[in-house]
Residue frames as qw, qx, qy, qz and C-alpha x, y, z in Angstrom:
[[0.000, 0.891, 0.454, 0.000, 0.00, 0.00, 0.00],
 [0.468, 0.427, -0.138, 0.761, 1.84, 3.35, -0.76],
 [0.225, -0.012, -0.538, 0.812, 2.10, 5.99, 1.91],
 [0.205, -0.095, -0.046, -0.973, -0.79, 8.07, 1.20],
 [0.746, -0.312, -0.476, -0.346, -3.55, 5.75, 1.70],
 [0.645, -0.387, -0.563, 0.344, -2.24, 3.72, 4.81],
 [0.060, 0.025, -0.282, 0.957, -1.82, 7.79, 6.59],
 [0.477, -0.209, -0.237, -0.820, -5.50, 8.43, 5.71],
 [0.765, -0.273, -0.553, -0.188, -6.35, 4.76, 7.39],
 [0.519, -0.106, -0.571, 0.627, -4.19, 5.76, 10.61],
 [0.211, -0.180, 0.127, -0.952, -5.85, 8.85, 10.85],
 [0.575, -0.123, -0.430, -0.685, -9.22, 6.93, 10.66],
 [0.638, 0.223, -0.690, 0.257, -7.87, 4.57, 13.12],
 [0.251, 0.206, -0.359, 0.875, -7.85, 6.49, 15.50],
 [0.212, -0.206, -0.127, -0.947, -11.06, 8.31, 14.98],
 [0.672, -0.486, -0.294, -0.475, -13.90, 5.91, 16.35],
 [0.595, -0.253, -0.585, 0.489, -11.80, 4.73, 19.45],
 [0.062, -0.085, -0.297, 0.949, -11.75, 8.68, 20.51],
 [0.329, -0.313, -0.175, -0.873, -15.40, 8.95, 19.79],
 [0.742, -0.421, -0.473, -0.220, -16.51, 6.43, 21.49],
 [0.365, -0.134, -0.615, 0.686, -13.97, 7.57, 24.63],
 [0.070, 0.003, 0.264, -0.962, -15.14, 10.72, 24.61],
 [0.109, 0.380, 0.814, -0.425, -18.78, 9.49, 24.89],
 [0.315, 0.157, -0.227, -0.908, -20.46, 11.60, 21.72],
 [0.583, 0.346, 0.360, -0.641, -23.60, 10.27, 20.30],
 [0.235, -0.008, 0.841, 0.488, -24.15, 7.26, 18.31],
 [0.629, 0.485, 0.295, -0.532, -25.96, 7.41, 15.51],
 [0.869, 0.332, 0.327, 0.166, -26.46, 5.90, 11.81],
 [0.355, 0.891, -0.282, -0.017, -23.78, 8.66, 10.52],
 [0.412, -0.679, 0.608, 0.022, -21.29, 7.07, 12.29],
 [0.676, -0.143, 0.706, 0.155, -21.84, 4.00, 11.19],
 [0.744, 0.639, 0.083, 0.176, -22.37, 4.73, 7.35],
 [0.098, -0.841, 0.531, -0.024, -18.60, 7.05, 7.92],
 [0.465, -0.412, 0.769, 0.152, -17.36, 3.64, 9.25],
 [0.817, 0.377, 0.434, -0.041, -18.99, 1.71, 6.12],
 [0.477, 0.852, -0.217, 0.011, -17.12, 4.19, 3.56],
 [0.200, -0.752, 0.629, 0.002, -13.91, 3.26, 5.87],
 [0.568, -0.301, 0.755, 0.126, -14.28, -0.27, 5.33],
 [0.672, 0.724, 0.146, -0.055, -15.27, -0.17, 1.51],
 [0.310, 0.850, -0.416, 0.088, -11.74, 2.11, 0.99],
 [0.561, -0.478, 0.675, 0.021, -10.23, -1.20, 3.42],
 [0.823, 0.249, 0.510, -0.022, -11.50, -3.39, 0.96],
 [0.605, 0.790, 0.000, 0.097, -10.94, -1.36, -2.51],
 [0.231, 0.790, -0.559, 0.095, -6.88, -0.77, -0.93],
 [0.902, -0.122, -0.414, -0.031, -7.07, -4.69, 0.41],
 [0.091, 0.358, -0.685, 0.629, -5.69, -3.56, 4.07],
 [0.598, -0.465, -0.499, -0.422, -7.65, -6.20, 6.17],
 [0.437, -0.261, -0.642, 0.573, -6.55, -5.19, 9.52],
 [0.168, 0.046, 0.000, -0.985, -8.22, -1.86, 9.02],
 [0.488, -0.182, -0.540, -0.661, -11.64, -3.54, 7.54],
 [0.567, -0.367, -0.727, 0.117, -11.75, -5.81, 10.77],
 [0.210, -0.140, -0.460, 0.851, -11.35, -2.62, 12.83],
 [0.286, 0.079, -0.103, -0.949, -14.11, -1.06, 11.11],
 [0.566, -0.327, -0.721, -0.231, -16.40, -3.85, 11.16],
 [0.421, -0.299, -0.646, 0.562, -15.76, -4.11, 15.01],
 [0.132, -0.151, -0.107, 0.974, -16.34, -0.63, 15.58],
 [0.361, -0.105, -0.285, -0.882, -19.33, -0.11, 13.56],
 [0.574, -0.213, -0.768, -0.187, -20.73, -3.53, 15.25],
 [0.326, -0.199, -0.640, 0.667, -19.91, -1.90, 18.43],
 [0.217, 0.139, -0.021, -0.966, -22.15, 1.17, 17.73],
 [0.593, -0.213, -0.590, -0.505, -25.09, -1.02, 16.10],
 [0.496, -0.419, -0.731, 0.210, -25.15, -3.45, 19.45],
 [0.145, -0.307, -0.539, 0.771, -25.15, -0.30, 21.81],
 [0.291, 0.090, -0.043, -0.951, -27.99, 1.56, 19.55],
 [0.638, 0.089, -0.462, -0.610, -30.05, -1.05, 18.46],
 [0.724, -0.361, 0.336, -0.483, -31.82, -3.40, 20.14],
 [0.299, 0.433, -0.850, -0.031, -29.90, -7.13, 20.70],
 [0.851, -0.393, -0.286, -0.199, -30.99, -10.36, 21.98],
 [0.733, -0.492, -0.134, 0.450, -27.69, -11.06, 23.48],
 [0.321, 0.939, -0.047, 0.114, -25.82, -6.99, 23.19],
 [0.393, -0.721, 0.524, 0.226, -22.51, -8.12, 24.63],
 [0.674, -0.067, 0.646, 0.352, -21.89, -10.58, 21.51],
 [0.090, 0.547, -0.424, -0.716, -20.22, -9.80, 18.11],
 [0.359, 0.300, 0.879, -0.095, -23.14, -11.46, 16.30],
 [0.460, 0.615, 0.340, -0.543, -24.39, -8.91, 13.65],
 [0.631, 0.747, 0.208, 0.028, -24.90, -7.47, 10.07],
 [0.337, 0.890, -0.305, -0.045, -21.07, -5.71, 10.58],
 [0.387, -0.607, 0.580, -0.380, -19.32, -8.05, 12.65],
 [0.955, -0.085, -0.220, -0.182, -19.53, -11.85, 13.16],
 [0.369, -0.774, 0.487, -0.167, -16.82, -12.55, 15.82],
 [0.781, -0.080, 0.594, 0.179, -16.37, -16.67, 15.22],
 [0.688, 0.624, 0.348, -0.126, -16.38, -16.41, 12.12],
 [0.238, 0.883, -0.373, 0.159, -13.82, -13.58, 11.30],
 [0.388, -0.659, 0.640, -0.081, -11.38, -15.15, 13.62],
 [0.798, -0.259, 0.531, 0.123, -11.53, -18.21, 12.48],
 [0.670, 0.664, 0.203, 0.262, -10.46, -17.00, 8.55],
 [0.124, 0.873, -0.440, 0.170, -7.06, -15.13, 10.12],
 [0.587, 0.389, -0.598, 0.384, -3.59, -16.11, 10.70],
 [0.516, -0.537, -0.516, 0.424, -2.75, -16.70, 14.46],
 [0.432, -0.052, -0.122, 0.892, -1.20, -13.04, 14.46],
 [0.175, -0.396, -0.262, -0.862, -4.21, -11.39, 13.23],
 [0.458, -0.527, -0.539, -0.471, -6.41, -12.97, 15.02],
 [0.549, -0.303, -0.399, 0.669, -4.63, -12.23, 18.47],
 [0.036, -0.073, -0.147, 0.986, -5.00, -8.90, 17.78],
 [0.419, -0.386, -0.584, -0.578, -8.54, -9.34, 16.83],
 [0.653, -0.349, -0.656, 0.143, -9.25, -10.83, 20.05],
 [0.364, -0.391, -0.511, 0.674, -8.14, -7.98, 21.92],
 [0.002, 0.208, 0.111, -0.972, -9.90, -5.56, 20.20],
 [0.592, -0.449, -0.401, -0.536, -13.07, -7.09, 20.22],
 [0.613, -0.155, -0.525, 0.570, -12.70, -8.31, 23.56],
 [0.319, -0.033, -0.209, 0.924, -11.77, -4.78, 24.47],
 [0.408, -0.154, -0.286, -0.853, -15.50, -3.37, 22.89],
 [0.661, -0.395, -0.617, -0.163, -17.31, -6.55, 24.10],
 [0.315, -0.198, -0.660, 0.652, -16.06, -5.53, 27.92],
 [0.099, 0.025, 0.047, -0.994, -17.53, -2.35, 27.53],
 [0.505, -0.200, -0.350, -0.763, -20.69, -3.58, 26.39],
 [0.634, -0.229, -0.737, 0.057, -20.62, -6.25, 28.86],
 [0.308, -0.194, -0.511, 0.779, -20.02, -3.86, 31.79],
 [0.102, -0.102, -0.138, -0.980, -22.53, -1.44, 30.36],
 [0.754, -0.225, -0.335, -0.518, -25.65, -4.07, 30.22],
 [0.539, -0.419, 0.591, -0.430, -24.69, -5.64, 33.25],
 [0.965, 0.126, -0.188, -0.135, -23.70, -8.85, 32.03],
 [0.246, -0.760, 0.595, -0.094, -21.59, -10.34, 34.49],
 [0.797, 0.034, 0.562, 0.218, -21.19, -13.81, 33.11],
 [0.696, 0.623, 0.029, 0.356, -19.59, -12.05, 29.92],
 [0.064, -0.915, 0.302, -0.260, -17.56, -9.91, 31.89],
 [0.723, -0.333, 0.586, 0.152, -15.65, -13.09, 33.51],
 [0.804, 0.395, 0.332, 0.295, -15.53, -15.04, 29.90],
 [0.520, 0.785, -0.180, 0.284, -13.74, -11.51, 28.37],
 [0.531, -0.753, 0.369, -0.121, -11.76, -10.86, 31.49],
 [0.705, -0.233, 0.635, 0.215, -10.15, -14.62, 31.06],
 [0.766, 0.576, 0.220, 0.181, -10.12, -14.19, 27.50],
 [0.471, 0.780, -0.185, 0.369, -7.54, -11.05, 27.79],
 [0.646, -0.750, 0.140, 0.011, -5.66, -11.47, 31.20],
 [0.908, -0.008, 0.180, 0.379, -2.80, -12.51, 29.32],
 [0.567, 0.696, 0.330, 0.292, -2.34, -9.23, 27.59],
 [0.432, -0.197, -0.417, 0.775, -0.08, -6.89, 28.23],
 [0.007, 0.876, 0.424, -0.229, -1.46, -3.41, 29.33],
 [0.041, -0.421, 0.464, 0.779, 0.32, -1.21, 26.74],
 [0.571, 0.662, 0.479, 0.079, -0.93, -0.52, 23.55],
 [0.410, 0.219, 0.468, 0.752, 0.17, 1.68, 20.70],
 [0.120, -0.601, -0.350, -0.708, -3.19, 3.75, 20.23],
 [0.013, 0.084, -0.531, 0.843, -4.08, 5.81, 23.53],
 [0.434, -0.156, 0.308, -0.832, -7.63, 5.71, 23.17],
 [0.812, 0.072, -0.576, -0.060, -7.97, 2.02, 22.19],
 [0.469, 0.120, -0.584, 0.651, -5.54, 1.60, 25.52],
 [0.008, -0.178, 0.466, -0.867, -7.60, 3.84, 27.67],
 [0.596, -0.150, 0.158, -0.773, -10.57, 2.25, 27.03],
 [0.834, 0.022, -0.550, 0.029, -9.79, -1.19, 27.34],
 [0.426, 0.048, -0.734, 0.527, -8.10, -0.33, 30.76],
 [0.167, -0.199, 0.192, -0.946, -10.47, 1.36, 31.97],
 [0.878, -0.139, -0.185, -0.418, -13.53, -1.23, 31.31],
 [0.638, 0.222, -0.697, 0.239, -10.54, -3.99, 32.45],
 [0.303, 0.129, -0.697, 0.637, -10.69, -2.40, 35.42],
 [0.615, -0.103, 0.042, -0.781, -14.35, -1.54, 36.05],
 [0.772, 0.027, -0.547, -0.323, -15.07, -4.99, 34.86],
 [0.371, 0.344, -0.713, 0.486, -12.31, -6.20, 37.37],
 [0.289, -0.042, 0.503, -0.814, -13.88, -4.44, 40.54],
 [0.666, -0.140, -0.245, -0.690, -17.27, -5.13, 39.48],
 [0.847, -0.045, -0.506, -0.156, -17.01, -8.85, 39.53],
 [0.411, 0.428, -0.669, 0.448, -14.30, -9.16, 42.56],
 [0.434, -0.239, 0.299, -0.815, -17.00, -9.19, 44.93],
 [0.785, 0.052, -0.267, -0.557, -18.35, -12.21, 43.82],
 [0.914, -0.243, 0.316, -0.080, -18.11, -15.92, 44.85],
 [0.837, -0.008, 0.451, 0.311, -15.23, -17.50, 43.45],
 [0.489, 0.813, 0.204, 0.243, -13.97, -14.11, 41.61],
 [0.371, -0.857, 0.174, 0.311, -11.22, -12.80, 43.79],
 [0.645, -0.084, 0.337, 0.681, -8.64, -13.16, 40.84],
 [0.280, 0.729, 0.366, 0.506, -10.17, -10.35, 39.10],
 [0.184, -0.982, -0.033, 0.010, -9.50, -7.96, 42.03],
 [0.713, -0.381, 0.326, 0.490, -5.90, -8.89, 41.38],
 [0.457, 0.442, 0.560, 0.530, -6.40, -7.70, 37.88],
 [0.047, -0.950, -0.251, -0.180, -8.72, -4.63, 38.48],
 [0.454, -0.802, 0.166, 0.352, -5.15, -3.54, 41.07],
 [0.499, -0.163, 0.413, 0.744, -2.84, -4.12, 38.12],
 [0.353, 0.556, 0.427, 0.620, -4.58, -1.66, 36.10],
 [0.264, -0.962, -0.073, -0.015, -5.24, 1.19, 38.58],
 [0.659, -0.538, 0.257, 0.459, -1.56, 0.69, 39.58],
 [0.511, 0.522, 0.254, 0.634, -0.45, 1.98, 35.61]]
């Protein structure tokens, strides 16, 4: 991909982790925006970008629109099993944590504390660094909500062991 395209997709990159930190208002613009982004993934065949934008826009459909189950990548932009199971191990590691990272959120949001364990153990392995700050600030941030939340519970006291290694950053 030459320079000028993969700058325009870093910029974009960026752009729905900070909206969704900074807590604006979802609506169908967003998600047609993120459609054009993952059309221009397809048309410059960069498919770590198209799976971000899938995620992202699936994340924005499950919190606006009604779900039977809204903590699971199960829709029209998304299909978590699926996608993962059609990448290399490398991709799909990162996949994993950055759905994962959207599914906490949505799991901590609808009170769903049997998904909040399953993502928890799914990323406990990871390290707590990242590259993108607001990708990073909201994944530690629900890591550690999620953490606390559950640490209370029967048989849940590793998570408050977790919830201290992220406050402690």
């Amino acid at each position: 991909m030459c320079p000028l395209p993969r700058l325009i997709f870093l910029y974009f990159f960026f752009s729905p982790a900070s909206y969704f930190a900074a807590g604006l208002e979802m609506s169908p613009i967003l998600e047609s925006k993120l459609l054009i982004l993952e059309e221009m993934s397809r048309t410059f065949k960069a498919g770590g970008f198209l799976t971000t934008f899938q995620m992202d826009r699936q994340f924005a459909l499950n919190l606006r629109t009604k779900r039977e189950n809204p903590t699971e990548f199960q829709g029209e932009a998304y299909y978590e099993e699926q996608s993962l199971s059609e990448m290399n191990p490398h991709a799909r590691k990162m996949a994993i944590r950055d759905s994962s990272s959207l599914r906490l959120q949505l799991a901590f949001l609808f009170c769903d504390e049997d998904a909040m364990a399953q993502i928890l153990d799914r990323i406990k392995d990871y390290p707590l660094t990242d590259g993108q700050p607001p990708r990073l600030h909201s994944r530690l941030c629900f890591t550690g909500l999620a953490a606390f939340a559950l640490s209370g519970k029967n048989g849940c006291k590793p998570y408050q062991k977790l919830g201290h290694d992220v406050s402690g950053l």
